[in-house]
C-alpha positions in Angstrom: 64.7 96.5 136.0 65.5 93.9 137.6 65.0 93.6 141.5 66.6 90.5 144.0 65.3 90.6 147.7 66.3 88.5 150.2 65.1 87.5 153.5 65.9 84.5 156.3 68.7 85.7 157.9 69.6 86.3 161.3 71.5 84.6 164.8 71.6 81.0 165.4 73.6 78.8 167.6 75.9 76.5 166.0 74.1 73.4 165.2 71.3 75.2 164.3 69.3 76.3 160.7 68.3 78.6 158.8 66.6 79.1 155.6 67.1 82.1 153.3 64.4 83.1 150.9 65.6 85.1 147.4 62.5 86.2 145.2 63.3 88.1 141.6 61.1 90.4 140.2 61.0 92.1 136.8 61.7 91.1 133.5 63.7 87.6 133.9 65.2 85.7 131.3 64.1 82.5 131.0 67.1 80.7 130.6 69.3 81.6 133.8 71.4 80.5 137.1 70.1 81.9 140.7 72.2 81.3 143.6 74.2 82.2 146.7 77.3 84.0 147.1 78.7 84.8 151.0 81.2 87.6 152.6 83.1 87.4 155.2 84.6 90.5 156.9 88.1 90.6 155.6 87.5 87.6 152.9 86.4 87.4 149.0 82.9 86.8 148.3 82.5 83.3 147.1 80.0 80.9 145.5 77.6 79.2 148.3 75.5 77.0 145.9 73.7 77.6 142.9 71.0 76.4 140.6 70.2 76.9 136.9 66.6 76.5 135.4 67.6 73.4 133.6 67.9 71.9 137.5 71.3 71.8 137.5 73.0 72.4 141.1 76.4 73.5 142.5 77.8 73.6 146.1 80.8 75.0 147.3 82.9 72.0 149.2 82.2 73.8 152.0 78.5 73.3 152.4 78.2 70.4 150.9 75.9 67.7 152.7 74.7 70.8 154.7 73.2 72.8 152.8 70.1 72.0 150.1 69.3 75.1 147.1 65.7 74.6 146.0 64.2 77.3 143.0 60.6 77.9 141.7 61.4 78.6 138.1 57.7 79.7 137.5 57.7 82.2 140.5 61.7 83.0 140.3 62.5 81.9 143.8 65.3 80.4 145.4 65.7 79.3 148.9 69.0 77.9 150.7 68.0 75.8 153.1 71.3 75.6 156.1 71.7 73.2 158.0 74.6 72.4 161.4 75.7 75.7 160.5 79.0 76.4 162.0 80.5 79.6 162.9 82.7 80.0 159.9 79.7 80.3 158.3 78.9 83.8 159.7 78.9 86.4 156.9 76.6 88.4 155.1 74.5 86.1 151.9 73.8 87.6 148.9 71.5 86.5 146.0 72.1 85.9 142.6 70.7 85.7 139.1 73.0 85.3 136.5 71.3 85.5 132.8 73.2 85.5 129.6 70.6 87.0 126.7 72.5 87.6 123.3 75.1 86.2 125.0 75.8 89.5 127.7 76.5 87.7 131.2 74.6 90.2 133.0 74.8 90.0 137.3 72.3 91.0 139.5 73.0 91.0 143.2 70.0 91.6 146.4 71.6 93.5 149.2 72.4 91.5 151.4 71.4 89.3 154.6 73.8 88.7 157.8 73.8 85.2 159.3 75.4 85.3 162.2 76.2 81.9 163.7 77.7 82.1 167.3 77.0 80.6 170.7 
């Protein structure tokens, strides 16, 4: 069984950072894509940034220049470091390991950290 947990999240004033911590335990894949995904109240989860264990990255437009994804493929980690966060920003992140053995695109999802950004 697979088990995501995150941890980072909290209040900040705009301008400010944060840096949210993902660590994956059980039996991983090798060969797989951790990331972050964000909801908004009232609005579609969506991709945040993500990283495979080849080292490729992806960043949602939005985040772009402000935001960095880093992973530990050894100790399956991956951090989201945020930076000038702005208030539409605010929503609950979620972590994300994607794995495709025998070909199965199997999701697994933590539960969940709010980051609220508000003055």
């Amino acid at each position: 069984q697979v088990r995501l947990v995150e941890s980072g999240g909290g209040l900040v004033q705009p301008g400010g950072s944060l840096r949210l911590s993902c660590a994956a335990s059980g039996s991983i894949f090798r060969f797989n894509t951790m990331g972050w995904y964000r909801q908004a109240p009232g609005k579609e989860r969506e991709l945040v940034a993500a990283a495979t264990s080849s080292g490729t990255t992806h960043y949602a437009d939005s985040v772009k220049d402000r935001f960095t994804i880093s992973r530990d493929n050894a100790k399956n980690t991956v951090d989201l470091q945020m930076n000038s966060l702005k208030p539409e920003d605010t929503a609950v992140y979620y972590c994300n390991l994607a794995v495709s053995p025998y070909d199965s695109d199997r999701n697994y999802w933590g539960k969940g950290t709010l980051v609220t950004v508000s003055s």
